[in-house]
C-alpha positions in Angstrom: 0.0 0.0 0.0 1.5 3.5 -0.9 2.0 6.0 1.5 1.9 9.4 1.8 5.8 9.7 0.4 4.7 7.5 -2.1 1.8 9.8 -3.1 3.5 13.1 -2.9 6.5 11.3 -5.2 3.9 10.1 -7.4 2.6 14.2 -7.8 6.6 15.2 -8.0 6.0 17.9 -5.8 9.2 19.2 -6.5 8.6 20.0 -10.1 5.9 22.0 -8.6 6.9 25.0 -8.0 7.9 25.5 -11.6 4.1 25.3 -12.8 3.5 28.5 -11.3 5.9 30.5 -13.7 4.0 31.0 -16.7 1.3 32.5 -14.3 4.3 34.7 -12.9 5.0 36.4 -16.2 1.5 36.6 -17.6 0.8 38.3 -14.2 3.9 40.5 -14.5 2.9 41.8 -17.8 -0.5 42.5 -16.8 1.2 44.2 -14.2 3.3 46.6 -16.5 0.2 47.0 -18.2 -1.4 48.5 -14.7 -4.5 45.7 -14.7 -2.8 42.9 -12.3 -5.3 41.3 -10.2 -4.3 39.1 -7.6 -7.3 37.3 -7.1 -7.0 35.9 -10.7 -3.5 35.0 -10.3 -4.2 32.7 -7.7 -6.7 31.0 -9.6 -4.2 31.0 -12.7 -2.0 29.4 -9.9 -4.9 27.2 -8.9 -5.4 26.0 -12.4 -1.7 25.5 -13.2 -0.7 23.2 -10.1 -3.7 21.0 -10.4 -3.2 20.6 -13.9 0.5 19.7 -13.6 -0.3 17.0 -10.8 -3.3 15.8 -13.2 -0.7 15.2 -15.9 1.8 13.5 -13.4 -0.6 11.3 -12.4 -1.7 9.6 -15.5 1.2 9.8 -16.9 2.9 7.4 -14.1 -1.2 5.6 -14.7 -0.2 5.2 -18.5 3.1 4.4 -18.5 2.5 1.8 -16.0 -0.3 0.1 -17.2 1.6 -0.2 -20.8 4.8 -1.6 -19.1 7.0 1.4 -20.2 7.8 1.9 -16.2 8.6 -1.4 -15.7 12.7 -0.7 -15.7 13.4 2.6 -14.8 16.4 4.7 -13.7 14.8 7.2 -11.7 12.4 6.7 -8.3 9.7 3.9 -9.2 6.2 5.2 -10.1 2.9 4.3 -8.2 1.8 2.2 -11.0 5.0 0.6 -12.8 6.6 -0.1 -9.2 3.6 -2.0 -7.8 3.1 0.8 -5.1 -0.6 1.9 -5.7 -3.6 -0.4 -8.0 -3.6 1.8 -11.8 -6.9 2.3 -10.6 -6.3 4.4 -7.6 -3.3 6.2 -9.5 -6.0 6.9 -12.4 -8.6 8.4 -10.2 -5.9 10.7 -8.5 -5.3 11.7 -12.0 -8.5 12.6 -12.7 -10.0 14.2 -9.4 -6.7 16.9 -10.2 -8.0 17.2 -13.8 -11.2 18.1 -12.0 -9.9 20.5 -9.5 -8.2 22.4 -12.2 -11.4 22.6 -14.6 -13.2 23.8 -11.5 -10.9 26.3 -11.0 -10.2 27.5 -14.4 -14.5 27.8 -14.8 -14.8 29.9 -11.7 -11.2 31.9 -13.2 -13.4 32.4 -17.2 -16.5 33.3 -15.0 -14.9 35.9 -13.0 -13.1 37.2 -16.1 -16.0 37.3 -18.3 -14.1 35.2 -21.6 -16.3 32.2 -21.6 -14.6 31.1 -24.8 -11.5 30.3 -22.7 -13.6 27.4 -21.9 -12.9 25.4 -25.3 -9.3 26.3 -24.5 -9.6 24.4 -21.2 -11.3 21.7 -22.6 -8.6 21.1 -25.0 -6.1 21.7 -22.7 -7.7 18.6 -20.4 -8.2 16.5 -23.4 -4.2 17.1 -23.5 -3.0 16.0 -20.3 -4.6 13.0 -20.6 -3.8 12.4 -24.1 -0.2 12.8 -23.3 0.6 9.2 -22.2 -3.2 7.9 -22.3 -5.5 6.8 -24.9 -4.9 4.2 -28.0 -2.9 6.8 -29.5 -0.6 9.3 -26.7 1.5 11.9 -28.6 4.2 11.9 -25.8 4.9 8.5 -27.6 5.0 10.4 -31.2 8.0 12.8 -30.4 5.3 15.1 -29.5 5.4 16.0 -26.0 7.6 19.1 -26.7 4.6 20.4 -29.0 2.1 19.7 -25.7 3.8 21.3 -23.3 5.2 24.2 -24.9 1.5 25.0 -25.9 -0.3 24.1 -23.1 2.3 24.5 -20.1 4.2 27.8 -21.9 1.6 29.7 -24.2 -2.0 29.1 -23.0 -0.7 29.3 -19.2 1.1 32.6 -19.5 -1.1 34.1 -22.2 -4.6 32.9 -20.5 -3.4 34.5 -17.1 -2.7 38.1 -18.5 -5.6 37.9 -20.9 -8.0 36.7 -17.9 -6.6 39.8 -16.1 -6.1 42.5 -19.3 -8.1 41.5 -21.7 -5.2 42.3 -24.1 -2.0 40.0 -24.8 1.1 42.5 -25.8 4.4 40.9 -26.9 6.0 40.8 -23.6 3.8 38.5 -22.6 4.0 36.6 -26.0 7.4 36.7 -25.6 7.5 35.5 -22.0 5.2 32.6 -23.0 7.4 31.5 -25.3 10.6 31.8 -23.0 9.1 29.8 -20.5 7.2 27.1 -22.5 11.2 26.2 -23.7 12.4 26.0 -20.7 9.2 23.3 -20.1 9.9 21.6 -22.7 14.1 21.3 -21.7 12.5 19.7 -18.3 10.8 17.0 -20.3 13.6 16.8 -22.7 16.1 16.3 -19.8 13.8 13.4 -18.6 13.5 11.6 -22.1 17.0 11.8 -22.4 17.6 10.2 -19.5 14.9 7.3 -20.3 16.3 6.9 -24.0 17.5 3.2 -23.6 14.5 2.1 -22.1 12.1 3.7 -23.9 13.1 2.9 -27.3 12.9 -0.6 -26.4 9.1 -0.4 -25.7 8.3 1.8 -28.8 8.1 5.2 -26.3 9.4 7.5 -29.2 9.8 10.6 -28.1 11.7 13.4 -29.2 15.0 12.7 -27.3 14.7 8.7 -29.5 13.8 10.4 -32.8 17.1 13.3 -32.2 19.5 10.2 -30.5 21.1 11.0 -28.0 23.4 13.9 -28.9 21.2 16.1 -30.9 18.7 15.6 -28.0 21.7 17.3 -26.0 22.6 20.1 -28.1 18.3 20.5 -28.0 18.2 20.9 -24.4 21.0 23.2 -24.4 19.1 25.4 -27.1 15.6 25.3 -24.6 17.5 26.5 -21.8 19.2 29.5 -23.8 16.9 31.0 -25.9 14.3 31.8 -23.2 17.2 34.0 -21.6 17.1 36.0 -24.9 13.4 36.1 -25.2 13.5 37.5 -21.3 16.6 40.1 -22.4 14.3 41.6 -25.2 11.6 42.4 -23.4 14.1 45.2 -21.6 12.8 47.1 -25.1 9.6 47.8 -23.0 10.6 47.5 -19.8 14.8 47.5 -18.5 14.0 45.6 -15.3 13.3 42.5 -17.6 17.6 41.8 -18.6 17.0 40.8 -14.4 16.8 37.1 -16.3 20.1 37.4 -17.2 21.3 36.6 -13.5 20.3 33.3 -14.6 23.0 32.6 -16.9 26.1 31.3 -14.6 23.0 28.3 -13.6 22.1 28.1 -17.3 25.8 27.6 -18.1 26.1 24.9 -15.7 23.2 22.0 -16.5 23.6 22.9 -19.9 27.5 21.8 -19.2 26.2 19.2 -17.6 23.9 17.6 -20.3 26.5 18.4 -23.0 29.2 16.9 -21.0 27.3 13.5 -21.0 25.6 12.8 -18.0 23.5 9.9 -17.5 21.5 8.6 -14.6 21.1 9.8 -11.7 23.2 12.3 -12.9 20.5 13.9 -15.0 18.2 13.2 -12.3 20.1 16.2 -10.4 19.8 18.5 -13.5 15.9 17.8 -13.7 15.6 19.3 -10.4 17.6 22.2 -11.5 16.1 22.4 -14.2 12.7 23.0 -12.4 14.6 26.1 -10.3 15.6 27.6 -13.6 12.3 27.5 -15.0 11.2 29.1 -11.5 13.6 31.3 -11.5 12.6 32.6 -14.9 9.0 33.3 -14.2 10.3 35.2 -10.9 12.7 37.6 -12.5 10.7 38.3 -15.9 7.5 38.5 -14.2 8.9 41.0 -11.7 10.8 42.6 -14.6 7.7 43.5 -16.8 6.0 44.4 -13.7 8.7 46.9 -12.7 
């Protein structure tokens, strides 16, 4: 029977703290804009935790139940490591999916844009479709596409829209930065998983690069959103604050290009997560300055 260690590994708490960043700069650009609302940020924030726990959940359901967990480097998953029944790991996955889509209704309600509501609907469809269903993209080299849309656009641009009504290039900007850096958590992962995966036809987009050019991909997702961040100083100075992210940039990038494997990269995924944190932090205080 899992416990409560087991459950809160199972969510990967500490990738949680990440989630919250695109709401950080879509709030920080509504900010600069002189229409923050804090109320709606919290629900953002609301929306974006549940959402990422939804995701983790039946993505460790999924995997498990099609065997892809069943040899793994990093800590064993509820379902692949026998810890919790795929049933109880599917229902946590979809009573967060329900949390969020509670959330994000009262968040279009109090905003007024009820067509955010097809957005959210797509967005569940998503999470689930990531790992689940006869046909998951994550398992088409598409996971990138997912996340960068879902977890980087529609998360930073929803939370200033829900608060402005208006989306200026800051925040598009800022979207975009962050949805990389989202996408070089989950390419970190897959690269880490390569051997395994390819054996059980999980082809994501670290397999369908190889290793290397998965590498030289994750150094390019941890970069660019650092430029992204330094451009927006155009409209507002305080935004080149995201280039006191470099010397950490610098270093997992080393570390990935260098060749770590293992455990090794299990470090960087965690540092990763900070980076991505740290990003939303400085550019969301940066466009709100």
């Amino acid at each position: 029977m899992a416990t409560l260690t087991d459950w809160l590994e199972g969510a990967r708490v500490r990738t949680l703290p990440a989630a919250v960043s695109p709401v950080l700069i879509g709030t920080g650009a509504a900010a600069g804009a002189g229409q923050a609302s804090v109320g709606r940020a919290l629900l953002a924030a609301g929306v974006a935790l549940a959402l990422q726990v939804g995701v983790n959940f039946a993505n460790d359901y999924s995997d498990g139940v099609r065997g892809t967990d069943d040899v793994r480097t990093g800590p064993p998953r509820l379902t692949g490591g026998g810890k919790a029944s795929p049933r109880s790991v599917k229902r946590a996955a979809l009573l967060s999916l329900g949390v969020g889509a509670l959330l994000g209704a009262v968040l279009v309600a109090v905003s007024g844009s009820w067509w955010l509501l097809a957005a959210g609907g797509l967005a569940l469809v998503a999470a689930w479709g990531y790992t689940g269903g006869k046909h998951p993209y994550g398992y088409l080299g598409l996971g990138e596409v997912g996340v960068f849309l879902f977890f980087g656009l529609m998360a930073t641009l929803g939370t200033t829209w829900t608060q402005t009504h208006a989306l200026p290039w800051t925040a598009w900007a800022g979207a975009s930065g962050v949805g990389l850096v989202a996408c070089a958590l989950l390419m970190v992962n897959n690269i880490r998983d390569i051997p395994t995966d390819a054996r059980v036809g999980k082809t994501t987009l670290a397999v369908r690069l190889g290793e290397r050019r998965a590498r030289l991909a994750y150094a390019g997702m941890v970069w660019l959103p650092l430029v992204l961040g330094a451009l927006c100083a155009l409209e507002s100075p305080w935004a080149l604050l995201v280039l006191l992210l470099a010397p950490w940039a610098l270093r997992v990038s080393r570390v990935v290009l260098g060749g770590a494997v293992g455990r090794d990269l299990i470090v960087v995924l965690r540092d990763t997560g900070l980076l991505q944190l740290g990003f939303g932090l400085l550019l969301g205080l940066g466009l709100a300055l």
